[in-house]
ChimeraX commands (.cxc) that place a marker at each C-alpha (Angstrom):
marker #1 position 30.23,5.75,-14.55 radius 0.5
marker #1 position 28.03,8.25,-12.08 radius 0.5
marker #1 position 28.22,8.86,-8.46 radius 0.5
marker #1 position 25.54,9.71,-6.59 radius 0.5
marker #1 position 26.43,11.89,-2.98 radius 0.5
marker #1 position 24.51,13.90,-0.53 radius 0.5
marker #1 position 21.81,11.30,-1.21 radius 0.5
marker #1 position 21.67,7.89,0.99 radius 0.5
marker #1 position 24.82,8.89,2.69 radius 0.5
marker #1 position 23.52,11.87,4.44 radius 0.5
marker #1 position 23.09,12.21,8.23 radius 0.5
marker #1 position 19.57,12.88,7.72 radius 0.5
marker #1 position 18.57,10.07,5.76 radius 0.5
marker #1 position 17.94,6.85,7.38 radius 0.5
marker #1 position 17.61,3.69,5.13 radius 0.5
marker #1 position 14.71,1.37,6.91 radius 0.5
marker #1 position 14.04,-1.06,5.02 radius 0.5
marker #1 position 15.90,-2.97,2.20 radius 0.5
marker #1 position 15.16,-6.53,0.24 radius 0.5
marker #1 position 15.82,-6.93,-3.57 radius 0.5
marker #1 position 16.64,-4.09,-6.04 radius 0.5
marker #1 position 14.46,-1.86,-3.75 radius 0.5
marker #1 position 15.48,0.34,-0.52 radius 0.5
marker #1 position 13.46,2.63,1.51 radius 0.5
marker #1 position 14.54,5.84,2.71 radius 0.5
marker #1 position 13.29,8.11,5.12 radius 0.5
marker #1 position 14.01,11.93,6.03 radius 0.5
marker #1 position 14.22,11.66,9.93 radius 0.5
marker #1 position 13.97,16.13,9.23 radius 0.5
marker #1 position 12.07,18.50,7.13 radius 0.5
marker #1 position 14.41,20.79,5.95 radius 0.5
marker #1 position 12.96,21.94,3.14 radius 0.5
marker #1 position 10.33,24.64,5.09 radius 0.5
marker #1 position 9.65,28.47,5.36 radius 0.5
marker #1 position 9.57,29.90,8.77 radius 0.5
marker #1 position 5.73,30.06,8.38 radius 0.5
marker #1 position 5.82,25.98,8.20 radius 0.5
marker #1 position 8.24,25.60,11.06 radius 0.5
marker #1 position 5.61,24.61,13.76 radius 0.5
marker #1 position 4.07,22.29,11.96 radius 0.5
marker #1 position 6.83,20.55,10.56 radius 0.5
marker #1 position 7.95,20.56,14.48 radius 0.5
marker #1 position 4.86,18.46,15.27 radius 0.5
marker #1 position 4.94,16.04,12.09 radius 0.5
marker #1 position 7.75,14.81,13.01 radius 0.5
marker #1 position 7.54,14.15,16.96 radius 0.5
marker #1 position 4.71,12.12,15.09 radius 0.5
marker #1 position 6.72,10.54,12.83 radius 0.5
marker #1 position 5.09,12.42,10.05 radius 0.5
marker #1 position 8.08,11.54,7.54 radius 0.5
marker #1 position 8.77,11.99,3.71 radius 0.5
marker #1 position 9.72,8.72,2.26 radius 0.5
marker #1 position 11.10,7.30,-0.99 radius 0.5
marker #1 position 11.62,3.91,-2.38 radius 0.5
marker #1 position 15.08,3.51,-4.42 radius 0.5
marker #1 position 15.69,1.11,-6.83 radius 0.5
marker #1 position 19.27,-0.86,-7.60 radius 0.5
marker #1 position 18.61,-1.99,-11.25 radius 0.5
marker #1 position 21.75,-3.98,-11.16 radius 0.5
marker #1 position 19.87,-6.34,-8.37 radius 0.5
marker #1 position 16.62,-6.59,-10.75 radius 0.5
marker #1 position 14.30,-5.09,-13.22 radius 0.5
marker #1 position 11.51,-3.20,-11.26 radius 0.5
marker #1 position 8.07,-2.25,-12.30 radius 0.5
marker #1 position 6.52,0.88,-10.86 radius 0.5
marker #1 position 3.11,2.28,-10.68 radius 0.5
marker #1 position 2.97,4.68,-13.58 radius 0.5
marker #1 position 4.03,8.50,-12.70 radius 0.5
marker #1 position 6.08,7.47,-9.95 radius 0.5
marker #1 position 9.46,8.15,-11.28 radius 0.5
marker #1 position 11.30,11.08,-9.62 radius 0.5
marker #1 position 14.82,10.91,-11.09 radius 0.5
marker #1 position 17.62,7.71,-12.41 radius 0.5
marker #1 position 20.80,7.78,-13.30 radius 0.5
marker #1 position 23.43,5.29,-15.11 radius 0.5
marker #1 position 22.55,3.29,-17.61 radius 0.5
marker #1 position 18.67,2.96,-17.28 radius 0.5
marker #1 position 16.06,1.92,-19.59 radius 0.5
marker #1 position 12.39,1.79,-19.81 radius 0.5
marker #1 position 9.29,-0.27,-21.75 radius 0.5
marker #1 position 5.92,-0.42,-21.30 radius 0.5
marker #1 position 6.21,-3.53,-20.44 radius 0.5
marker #1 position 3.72,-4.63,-22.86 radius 0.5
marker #1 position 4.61,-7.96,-24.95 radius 0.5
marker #1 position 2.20,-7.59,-28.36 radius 0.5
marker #1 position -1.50,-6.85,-28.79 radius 0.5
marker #1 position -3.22,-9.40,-26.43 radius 0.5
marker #1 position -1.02,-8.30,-23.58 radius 0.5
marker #1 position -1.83,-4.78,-23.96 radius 0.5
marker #1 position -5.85,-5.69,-24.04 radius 0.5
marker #1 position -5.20,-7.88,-21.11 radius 0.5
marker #1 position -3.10,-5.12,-18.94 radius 0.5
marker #1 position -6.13,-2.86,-20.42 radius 0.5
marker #1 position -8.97,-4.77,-18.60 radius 0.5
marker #1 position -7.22,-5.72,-15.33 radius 0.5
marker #1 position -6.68,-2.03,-15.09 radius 0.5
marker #1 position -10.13,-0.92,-15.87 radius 0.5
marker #1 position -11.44,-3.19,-12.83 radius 0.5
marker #1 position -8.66,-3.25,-10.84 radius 0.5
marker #1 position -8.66,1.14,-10.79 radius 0.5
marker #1 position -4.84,0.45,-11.55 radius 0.5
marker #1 position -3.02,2.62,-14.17 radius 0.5
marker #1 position -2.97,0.46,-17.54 radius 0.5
marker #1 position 0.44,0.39,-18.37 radius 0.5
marker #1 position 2.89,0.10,-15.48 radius 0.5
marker #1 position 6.49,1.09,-16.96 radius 0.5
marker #1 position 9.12,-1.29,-16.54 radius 0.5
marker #1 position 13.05,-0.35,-15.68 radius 0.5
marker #1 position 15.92,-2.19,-16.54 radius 0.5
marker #1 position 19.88,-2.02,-16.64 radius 0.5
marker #1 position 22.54,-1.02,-14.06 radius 0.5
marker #1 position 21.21,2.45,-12.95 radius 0.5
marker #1 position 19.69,3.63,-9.71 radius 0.5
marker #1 position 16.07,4.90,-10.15 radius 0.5
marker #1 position 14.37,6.77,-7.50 radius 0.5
marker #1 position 10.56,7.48,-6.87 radius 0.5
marker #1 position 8.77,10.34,-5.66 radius 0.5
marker #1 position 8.66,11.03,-2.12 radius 0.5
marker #1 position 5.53,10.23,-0.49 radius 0.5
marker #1 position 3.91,10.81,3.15 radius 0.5
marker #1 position 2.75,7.38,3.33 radius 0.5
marker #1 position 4.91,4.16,4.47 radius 0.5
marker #1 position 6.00,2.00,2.25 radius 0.5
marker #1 position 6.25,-1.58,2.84 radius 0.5
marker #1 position 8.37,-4.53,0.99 radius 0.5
marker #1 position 6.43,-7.64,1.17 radius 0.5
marker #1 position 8.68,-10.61,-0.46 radius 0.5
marker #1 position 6.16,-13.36,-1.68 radius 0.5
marker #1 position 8.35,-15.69,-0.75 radius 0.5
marker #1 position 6.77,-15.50,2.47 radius 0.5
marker #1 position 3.67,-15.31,1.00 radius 0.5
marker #1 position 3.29,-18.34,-0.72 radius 0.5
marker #1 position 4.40,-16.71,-3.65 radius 0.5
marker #1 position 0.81,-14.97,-4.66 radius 0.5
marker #1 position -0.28,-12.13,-3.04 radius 0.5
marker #1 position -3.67,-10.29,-3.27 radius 0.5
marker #1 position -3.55,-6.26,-2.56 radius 0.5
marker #1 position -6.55,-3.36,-1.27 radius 0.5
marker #1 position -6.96,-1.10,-4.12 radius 0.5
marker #1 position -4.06,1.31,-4.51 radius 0.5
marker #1 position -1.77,0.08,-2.99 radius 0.5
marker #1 position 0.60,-0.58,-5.60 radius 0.5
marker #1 position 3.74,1.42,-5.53 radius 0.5
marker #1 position 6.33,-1.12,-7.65 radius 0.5
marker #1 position 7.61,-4.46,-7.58 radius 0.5
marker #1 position 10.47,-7.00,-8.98 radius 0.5
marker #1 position 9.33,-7.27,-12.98 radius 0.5
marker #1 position 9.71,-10.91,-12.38 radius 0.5
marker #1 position 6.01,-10.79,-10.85 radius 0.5
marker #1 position 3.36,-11.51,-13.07 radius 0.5
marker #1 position 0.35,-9.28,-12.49 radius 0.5
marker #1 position -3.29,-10.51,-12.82 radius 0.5
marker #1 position -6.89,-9.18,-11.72 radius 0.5
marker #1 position -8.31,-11.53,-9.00 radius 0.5
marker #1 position -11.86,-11.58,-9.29 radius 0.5
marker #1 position -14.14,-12.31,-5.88 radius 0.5
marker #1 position -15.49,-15.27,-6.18 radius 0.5
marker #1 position -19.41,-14.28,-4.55 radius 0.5
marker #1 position -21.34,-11.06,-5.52 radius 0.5
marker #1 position -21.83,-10.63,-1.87 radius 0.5
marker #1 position -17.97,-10.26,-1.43 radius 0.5
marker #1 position -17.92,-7.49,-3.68 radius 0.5
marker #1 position -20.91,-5.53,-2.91 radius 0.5
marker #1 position -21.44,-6.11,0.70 radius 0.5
marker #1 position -17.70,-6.91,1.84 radius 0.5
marker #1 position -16.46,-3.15,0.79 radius 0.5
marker #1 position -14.23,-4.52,-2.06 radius 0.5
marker #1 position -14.39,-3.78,-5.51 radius 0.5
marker #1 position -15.22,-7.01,-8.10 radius 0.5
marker #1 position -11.58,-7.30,-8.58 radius 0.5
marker #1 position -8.05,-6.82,-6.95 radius 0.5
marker #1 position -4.46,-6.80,-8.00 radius 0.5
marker #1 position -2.51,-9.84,-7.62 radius 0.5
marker #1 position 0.79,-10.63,-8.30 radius 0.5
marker #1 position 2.00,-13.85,-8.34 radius 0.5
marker #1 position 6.12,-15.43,-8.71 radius 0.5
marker #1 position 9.26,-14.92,-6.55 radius 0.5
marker #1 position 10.21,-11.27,-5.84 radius 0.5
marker #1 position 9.52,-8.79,-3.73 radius 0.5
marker #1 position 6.51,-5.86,-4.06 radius 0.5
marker #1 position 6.00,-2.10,-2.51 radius 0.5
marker #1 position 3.13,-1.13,-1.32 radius 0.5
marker #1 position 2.13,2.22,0.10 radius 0.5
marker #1 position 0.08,2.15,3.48 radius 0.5
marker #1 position -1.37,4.70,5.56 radius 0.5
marker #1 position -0.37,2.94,8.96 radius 0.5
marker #1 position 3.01,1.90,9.59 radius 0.5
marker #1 position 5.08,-1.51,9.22 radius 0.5
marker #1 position 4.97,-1.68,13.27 radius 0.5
marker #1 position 1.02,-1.33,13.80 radius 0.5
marker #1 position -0.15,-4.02,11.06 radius 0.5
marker #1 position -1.00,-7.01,12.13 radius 0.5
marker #1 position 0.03,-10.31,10.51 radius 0.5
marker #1 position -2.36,-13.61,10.70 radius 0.5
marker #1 position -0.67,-16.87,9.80 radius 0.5
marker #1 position -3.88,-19.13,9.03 radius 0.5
marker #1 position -3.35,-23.17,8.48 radius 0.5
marker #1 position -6.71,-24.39,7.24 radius 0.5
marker #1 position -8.56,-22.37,9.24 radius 0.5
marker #1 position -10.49,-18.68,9.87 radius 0.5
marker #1 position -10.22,-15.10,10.35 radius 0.5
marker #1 position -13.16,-12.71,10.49 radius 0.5
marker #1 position -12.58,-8.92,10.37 radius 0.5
marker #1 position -15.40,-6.21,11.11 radius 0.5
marker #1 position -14.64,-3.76,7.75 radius 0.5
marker #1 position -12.44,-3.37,5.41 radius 0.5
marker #1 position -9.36,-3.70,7.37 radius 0.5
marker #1 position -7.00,-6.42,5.46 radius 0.5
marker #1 position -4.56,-4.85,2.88 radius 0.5
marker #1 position -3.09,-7.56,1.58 radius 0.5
marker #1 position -3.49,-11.51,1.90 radius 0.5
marker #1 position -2.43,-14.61,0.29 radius 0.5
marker #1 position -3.51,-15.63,-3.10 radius 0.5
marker #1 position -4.87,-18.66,-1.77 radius 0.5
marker #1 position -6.88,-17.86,1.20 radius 0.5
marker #1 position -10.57,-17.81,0.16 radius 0.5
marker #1 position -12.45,-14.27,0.43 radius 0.5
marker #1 position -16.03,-14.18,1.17 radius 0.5
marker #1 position -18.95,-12.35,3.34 radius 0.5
marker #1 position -20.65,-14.25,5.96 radius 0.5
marker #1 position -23.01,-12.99,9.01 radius 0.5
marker #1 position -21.21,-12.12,12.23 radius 0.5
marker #1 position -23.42,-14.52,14.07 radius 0.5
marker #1 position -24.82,-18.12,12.78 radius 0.5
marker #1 position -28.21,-16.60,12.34 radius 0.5
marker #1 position -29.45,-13.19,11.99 radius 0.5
marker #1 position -30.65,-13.44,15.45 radius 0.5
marker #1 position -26.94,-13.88,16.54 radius 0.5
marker #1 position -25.80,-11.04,14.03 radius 0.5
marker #1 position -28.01,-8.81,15.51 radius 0.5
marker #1 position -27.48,-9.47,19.40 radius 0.5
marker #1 position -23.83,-9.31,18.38 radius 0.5
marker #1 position -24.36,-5.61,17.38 radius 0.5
marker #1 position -22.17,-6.89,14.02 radius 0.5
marker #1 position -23.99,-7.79,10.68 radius 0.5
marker #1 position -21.62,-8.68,7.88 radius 0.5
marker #1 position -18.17,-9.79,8.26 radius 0.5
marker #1 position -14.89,-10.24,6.14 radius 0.5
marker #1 position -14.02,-13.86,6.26 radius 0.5
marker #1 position -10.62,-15.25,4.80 radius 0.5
marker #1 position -10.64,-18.81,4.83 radius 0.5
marker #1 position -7.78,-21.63,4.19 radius 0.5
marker #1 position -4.07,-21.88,4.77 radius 0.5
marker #1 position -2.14,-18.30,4.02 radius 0.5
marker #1 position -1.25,-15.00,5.56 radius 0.5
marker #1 position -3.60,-11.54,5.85 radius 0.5
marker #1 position -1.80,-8.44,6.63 radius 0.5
marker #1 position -4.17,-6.40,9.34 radius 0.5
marker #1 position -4.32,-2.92,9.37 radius 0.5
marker #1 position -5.74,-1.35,13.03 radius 0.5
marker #1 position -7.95,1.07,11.65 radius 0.5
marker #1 position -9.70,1.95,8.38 radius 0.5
marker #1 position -8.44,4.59,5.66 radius 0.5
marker #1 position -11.13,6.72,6.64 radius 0.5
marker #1 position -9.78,6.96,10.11 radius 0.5
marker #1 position -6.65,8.00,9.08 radius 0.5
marker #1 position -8.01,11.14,6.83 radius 0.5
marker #1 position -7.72,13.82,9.55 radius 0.5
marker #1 position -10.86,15.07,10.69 radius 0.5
marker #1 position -12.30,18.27,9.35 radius 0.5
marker #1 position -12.31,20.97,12.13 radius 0.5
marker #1 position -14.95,23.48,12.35 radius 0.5
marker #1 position -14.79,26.42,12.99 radius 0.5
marker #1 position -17.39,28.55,15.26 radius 0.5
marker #1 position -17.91,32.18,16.80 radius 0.5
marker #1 position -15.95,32.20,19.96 radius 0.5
marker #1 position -19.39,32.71,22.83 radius 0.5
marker #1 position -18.16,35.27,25.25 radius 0.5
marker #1 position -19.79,34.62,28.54 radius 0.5
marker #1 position -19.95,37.30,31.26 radius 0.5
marker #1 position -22.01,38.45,34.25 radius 0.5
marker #1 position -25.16,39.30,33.82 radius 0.5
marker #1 position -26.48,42.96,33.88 radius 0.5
marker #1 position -28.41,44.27,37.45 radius 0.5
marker link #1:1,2 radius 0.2
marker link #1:2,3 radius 0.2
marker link #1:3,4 radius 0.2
marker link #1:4,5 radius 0.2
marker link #1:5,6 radius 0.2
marker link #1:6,7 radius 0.2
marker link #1:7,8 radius 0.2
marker link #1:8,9 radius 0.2
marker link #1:9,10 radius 0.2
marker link #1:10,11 radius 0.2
marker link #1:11,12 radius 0.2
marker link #1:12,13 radius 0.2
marker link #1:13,14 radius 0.2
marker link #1:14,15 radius 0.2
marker link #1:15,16 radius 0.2
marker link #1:16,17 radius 0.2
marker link #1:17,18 radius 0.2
marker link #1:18,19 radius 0.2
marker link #1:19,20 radius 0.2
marker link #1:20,21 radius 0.2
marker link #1:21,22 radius 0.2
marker link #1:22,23 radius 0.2
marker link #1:23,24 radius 0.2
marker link #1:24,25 radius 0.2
marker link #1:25,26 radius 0.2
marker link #1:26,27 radius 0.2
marker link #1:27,28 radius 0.2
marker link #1:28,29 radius 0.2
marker link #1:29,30 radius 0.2
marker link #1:30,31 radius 0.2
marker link #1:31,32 radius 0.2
marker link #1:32,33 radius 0.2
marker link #1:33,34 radius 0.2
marker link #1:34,35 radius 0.2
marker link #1:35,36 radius 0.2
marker link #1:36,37 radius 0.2
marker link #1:37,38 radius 0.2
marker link #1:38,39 radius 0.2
marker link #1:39,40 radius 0.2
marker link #1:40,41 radius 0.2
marker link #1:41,42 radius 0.2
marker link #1:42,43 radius 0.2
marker link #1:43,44 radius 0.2
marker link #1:44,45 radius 0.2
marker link #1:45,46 radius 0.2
marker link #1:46,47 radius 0.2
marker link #1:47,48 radius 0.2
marker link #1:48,49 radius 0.2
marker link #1:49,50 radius 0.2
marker link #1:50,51 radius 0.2
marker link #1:51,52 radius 0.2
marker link #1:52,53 radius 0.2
marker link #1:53,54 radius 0.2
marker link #1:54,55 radius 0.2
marker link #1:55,56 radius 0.2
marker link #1:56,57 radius 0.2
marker link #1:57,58 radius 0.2
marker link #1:58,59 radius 0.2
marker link #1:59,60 radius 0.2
marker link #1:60,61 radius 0.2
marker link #1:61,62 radius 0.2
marker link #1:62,63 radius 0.2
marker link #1:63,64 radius 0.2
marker link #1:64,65 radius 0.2
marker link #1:65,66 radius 0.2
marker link #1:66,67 radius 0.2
marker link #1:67,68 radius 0.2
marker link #1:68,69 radius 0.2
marker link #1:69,70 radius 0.2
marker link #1:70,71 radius 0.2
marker link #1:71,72 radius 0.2
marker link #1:72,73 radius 0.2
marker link #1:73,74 radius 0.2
marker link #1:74,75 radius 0.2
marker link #1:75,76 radius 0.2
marker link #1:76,77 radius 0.2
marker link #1:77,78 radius 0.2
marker link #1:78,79 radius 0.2
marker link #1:79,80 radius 0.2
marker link #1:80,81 radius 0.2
marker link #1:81,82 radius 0.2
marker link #1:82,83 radius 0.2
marker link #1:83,84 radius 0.2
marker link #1:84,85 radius 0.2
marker link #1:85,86 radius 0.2
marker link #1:86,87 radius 0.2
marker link #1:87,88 radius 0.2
marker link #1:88,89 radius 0.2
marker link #1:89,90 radius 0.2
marker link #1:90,91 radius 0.2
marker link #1:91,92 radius 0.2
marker link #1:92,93 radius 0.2
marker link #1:93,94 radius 0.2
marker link #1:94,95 radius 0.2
marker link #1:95,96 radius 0.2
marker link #1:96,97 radius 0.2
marker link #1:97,98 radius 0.2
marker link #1:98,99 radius 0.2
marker link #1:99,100 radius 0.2
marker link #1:100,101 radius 0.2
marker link #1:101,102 radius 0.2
marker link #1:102,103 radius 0.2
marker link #1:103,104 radius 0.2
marker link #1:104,105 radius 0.2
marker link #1:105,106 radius 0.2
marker link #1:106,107 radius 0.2
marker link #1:107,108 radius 0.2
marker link #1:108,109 radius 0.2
marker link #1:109,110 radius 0.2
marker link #1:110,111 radius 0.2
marker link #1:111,112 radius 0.2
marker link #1:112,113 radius 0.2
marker link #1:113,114 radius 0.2
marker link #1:114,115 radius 0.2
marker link #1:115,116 radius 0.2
marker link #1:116,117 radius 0.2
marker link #1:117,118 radius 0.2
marker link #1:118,119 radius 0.2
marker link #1:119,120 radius 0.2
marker link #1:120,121 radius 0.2
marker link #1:121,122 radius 0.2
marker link #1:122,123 radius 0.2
marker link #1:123,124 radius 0.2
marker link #1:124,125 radius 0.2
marker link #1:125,126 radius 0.2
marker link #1:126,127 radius 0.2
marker link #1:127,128 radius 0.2
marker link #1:128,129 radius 0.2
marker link #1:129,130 radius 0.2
marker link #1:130,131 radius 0.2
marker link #1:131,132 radius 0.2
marker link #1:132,133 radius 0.2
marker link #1:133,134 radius 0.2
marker link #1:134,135 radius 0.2
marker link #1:135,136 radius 0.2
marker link #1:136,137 radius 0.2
marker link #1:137,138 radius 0.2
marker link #1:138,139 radius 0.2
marker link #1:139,140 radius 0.2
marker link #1:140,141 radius 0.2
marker link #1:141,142 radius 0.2
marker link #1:142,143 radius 0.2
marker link #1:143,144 radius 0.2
marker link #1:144,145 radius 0.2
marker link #1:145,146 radius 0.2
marker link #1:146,147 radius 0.2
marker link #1:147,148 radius 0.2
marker link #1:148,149 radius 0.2
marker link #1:149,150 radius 0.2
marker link #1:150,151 radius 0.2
marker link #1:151,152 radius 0.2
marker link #1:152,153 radius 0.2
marker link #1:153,154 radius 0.2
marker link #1:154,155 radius 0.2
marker link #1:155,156 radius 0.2
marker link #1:156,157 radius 0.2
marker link #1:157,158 radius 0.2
marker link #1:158,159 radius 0.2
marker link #1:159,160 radius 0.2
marker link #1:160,161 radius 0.2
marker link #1:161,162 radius 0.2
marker link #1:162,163 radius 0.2
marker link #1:163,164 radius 0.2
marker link #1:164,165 radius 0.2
marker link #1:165,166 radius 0.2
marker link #1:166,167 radius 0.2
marker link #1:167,168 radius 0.2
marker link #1:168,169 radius 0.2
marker link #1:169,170 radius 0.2
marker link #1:170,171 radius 0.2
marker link #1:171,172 radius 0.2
marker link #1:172,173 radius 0.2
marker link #1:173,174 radius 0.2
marker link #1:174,175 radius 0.2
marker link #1:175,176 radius 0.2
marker link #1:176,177 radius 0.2
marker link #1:177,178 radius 0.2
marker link #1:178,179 radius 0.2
marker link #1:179,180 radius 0.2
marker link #1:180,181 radius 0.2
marker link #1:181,182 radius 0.2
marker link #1:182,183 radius 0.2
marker link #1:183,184 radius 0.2
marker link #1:184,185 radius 0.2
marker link #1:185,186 radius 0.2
marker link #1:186,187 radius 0.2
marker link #1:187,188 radius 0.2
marker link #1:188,189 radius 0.2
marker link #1:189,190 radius 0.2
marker link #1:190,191 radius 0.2
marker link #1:191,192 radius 0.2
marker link #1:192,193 radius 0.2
marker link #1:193,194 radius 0.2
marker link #1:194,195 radius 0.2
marker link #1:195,196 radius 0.2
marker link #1:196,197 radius 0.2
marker link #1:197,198 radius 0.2
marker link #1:198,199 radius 0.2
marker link #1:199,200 radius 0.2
marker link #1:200,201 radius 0.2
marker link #1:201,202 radius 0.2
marker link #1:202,203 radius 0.2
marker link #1:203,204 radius 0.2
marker link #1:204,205 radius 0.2
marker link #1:205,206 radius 0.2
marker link #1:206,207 radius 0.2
marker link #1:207,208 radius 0.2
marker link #1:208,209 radius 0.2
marker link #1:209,210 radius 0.2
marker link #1:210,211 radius 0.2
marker link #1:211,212 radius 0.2
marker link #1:212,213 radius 0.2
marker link #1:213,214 radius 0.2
marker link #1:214,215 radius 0.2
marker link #1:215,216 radius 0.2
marker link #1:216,217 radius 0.2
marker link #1:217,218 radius 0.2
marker link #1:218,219 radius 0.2
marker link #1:219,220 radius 0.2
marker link #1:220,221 radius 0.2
marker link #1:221,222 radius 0.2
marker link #1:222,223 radius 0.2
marker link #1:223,224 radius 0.2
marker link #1:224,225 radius 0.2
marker link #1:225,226 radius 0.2
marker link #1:226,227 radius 0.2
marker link #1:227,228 radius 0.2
marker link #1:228,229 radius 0.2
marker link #1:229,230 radius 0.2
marker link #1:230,231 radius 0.2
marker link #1:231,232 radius 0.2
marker link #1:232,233 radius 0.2
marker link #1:233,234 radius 0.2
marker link #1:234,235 radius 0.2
marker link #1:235,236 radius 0.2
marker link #1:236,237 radius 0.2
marker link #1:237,238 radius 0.2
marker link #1:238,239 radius 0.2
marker link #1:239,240 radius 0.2
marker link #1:240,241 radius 0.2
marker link #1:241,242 radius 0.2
marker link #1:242,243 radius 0.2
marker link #1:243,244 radius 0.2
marker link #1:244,245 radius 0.2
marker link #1:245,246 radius 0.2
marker link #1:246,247 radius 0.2
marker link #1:247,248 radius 0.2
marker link #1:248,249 radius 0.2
marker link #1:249,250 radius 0.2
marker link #1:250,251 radius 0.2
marker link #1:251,252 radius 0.2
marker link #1:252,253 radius 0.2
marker link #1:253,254 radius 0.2
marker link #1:254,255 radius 0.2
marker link #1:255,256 radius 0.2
marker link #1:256,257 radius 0.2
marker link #1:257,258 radius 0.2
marker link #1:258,259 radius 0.2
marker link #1:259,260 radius 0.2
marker link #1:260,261 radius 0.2
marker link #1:261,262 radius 0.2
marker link #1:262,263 radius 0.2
marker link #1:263,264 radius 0.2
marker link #1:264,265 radius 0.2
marker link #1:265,266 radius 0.2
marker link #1:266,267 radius 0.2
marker link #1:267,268 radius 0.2
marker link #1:268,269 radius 0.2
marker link #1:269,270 radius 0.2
marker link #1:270,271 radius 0.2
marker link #1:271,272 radius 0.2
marker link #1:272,273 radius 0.2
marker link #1:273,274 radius 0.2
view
């Protein structure tokens, strides 16, 4: 028997977000800072510039979790590798290799509570029962998910997606009923959410984080000719195609890296001599 208090239950923790074994928490104040940090712990959060972290109920479901995520658990808690033999470690080996994923992706089970570590970043539950169960993610995304979820590398199906669409060969989906976390740099209110049925969306960059497993992913021109691309100002295009849901972010991660500030010589200007 444990108890856990101070924890979810205090005035300055604000669950926002639940669904499965998994709830998200967020500290609406920084307490933890030295007068020197005050100021700009001020400003991050008037910009909602919030720690975060994603706790799991194992008595609701097993969870798997991006490995090196684990902060703390208590009860009774157990963990695997998750592996099952000798082919199933060579196949978690190669998805991981061209996915950029960690290899081995721990897996929790029993009655316990298991908490990860905090993160600046927002996390987002995404149950693929809405989904179409099978769900394809951006690389790194992958915080942890319900162990019922059967991982796999999705491989794009053109070279030209790859190389030209500013993916990588292969993604990471997961495909079942249960619900996955994912870590994004913009916030559950500012992604945008395309329901396609058998038809089209085209996005200037690499802009989609997640989409369904069976939407169709491939590069096409902007334009219908490369006289239309190029009067268009666009060249090449993301295209999903089919029946399924893509999940929109509004701008790139490169955007959202703040921007380095230089400094200079401050320029004194001042009357000049007679």
């Amino acid at each position: 028997m444990y108890k856990i208090s101070n924890f979810s239950d205090n005035d300055d923790v604000k669950i926002i977000d639940k669904s499965g074994p998994f709830e998200v928490i967020e500290y609406q104040r920084d307490l933890s800072v030295m007068p020197e940090d005050a100021q700009l712990a001020f400003f991050c959060s008037q910009m909602n510039v919030r720690k975060r972290q994603l706790k799991c109920e194992l008595s609701r479901g097993n969870v798997t979790i991006q490995s090196g995520a684990m902060q703390w658990m208590a009860g009774d808690v157990s963990v695997t590798t998750g592996i099952k033999g000798a082919g199933d470690f060579l196949s978690k080996t190669i998805r991981g290799k061209v996915t950029g994923e960690s290899v081995i992706k721990p897996e929790y089970t029993g009655d316990g509570t298991l908490v990860l570590e905090p993160t600046y970043k927002h996390i987002i539950l995404l149950d693929l029962d809405e989904w179409g169960n099978s769900i394809v993610l951006d690389d790194g995304l992958f915080l942890a998910c319900e162990s019922t979820l059967k991982q796999k590398a999705v491989r794009r199906k053109t070279f030209s997606s790859a190389f030209a669409g500013g993916e990588g060969f292969f993604n990471l989906g997961l495909k079942g009923s249960g619900v996955v976390c994912i870590e994004s740099d913009c916030p559950r209110e500012e992604l945008v959410e395309i329901t396609l049925e058998d038809d089209v969306v085209k996005i200037d960059g690499n802009l989609a984080i997640a989409w369904s497993g069976s939407l169709d992913f491939t590069v096409e021109r902007a334009g219908k000719s490369l006289l239309g691309s190029a009067a268009s100002g666009e060249g090449l295009v993301n295209v999903y195609r089919g029946t399924g849901k893509v999940l929109l972010a509004p701008v790139g991660n490169e955007a959202m890296k703040p921007q380095q500030v230089i400094e200079k010589e401050p320029v004194i200007v001042g009357d000049d001599d007679e």
